[in-house]
Structures are given as structure tokens and as C-alpha cells.
C-alpha positions as CSV (number, residue, x, y, z in Angstrom):
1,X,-173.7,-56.7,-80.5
2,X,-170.3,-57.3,-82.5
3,X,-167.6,-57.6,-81.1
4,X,-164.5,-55.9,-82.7
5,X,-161.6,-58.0,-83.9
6,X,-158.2,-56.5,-82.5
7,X,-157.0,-56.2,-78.7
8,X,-159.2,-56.1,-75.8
9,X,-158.9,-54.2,-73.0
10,X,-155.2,-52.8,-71.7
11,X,-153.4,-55.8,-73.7
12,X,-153.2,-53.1,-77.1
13,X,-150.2,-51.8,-78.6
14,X,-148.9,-48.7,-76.2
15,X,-147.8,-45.7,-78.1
16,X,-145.2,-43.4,-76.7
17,X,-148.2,-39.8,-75.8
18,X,-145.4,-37.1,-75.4
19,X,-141.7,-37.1,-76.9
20,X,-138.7,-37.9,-74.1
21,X,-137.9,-34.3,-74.9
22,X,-141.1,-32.8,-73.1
23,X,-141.1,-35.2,-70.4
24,X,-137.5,-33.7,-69.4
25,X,-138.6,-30.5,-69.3
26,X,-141.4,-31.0,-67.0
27,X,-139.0,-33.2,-64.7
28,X,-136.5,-30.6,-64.8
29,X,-139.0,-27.6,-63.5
30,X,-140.5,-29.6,-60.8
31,X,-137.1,-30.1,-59.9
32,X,-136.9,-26.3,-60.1
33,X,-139.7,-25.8,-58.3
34,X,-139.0,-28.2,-55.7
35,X,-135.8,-26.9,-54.7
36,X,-137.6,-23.3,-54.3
37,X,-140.3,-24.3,-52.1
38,X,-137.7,-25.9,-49.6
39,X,-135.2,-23.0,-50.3
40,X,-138.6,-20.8,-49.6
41,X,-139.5,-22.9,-46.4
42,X,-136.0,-22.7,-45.0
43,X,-135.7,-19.0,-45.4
44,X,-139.2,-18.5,-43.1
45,X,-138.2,-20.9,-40.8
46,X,-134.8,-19.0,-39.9
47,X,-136.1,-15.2,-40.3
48,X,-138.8,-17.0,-37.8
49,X,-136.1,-17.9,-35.7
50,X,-134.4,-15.0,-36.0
51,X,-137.2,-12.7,-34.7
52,X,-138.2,-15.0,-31.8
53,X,-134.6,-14.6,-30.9
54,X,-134.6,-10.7,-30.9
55,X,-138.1,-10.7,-28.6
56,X,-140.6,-8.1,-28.3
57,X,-139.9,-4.4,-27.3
58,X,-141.9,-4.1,-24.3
């Protein structure tokens, strides 16, 4: 078997897979996205609060 002249293994030239453009835009909607899910949690924990406050109609 030959072996090919060049780099081996990971010590190759790296080339740049998606533009800086496209990485910001996925950064900024899981920053998006992040800040619903807690705004999401927060909301159920205090309407969960707010009805174990009230108690049940017996």
C-alpha cells in the first residue's frame, strides 16, 4: 500500500466550514431561544405558585 504524500492525520491545513456570518446567526437564536425557555420556566413556576397560594375550593 502507498502511502500518500501530503499531511497525515489532524496536522492538515484547516479550512474555515461556515462563514462568521452564519455562525452569528445561530449564536444569536440560541440566545433567543434560551432566554424563552427560562422566560417560559419562570412564568410556570409563578402561575404554580400562584395557584398553590389560592388553594382548592373544598
Amino acid at each position: 500500500m502507498i502511502r500518500a504524500s501530503g499531511a497525515v492525520g489532524f496536522q492538515g491545513h484547516t479550512d474555515t466550514v461556515s462563514s462568521s456570518r452564519l455562525t452569528n446567526a445561530v449564536a444569536a437564536s440560541l440566545a433567543v431561544a434560551a432566554i424563552s425557555l427560562c422566560l417560559i420556566v419562570t412564568l410556570t413556576v409563578l402561575s404554580t405558585k400562584a395557584t398553590m397560594a389560592m388553594g382548592l375550593p373544598v
